[in-house]
C-alpha positions as CSV (number, residue, x, y, z in Angstrom):
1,X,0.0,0.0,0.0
2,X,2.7,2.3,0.8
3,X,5.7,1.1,-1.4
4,X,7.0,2.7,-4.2
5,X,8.7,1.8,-6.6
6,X,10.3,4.9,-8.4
7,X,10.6,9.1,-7.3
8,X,7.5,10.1,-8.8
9,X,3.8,10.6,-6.8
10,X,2.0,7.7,-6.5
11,X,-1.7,7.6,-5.3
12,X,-3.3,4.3,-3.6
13,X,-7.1,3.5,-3.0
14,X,-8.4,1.6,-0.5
15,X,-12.3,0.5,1.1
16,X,-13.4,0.7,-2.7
17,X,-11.7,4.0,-3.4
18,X,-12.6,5.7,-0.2
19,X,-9.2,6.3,1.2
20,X,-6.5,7.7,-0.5
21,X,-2.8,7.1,0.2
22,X,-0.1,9.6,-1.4
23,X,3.6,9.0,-1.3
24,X,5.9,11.7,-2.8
25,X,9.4,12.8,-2.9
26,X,10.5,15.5,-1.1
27,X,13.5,17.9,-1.9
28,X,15.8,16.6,0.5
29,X,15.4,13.1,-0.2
30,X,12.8,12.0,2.6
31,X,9.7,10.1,1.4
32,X,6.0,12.3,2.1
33,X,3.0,10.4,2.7
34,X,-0.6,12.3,2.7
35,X,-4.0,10.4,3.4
36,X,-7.2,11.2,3.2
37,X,-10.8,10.4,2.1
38,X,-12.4,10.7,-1.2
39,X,-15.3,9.1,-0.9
40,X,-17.4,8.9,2.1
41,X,-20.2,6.5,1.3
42,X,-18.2,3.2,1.5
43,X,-17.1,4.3,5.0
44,X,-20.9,5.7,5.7
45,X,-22.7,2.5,4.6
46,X,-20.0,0.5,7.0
47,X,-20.9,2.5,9.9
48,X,-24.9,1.9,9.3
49,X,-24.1,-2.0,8.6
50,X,-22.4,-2.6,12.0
51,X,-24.7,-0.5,14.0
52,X,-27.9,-2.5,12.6
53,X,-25.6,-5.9,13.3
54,X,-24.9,-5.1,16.6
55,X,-28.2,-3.7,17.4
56,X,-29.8,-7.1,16.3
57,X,-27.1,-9.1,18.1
58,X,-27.9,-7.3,21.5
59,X,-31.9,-7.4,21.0
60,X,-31.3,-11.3,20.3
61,X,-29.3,-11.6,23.3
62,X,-31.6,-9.7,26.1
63,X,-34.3,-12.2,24.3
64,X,-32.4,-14.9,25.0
65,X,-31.5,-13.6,28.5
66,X,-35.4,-12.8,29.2
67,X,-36.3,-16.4,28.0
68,X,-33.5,-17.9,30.3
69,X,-34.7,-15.9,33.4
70,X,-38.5,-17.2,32.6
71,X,-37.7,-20.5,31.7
72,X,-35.4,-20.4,35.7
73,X,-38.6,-18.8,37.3
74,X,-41.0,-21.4,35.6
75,X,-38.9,-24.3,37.0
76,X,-38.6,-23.2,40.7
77,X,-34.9,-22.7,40.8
């Protein structure tokens, strides 16, 4: 992602062209690296897919929990 193979600017993409990686060479002969983001709405539709996952993973597991805790009531302890 971040090698280069000659003195001249090269530009990477990552997350489906979201990120962008920048390596340049500087005057004195010390290797510049910039970042940034190009596109938001790979990084955007991520967010919204793991807050809907871990919203139905924690509604499953206080389901589960209330099911345990009437199942342990219905039997007597």
């Amino acid at each position: 992602m971040f090698s280069t193979g000659s003195d001249e600017i090269v530009e990477r993409k990552a997350f489906f062209g979201s990120m962008v990686f920048e390596t340049e060479k500087k005057d004195n002969g010390a290797l510049g690296m910039t970042t940034g983001v190009d596109n938001p709405v790979p990084l955007i539709v991520l967010f919204l897919v793991l807050t809907i996952v871990l919203t139905v993973i924690q509604t499953i597991y206080r389901g589960l929990k209330q099911r345990r805790e009437q199942l342990l009531d219905e039997s007597g302890r």
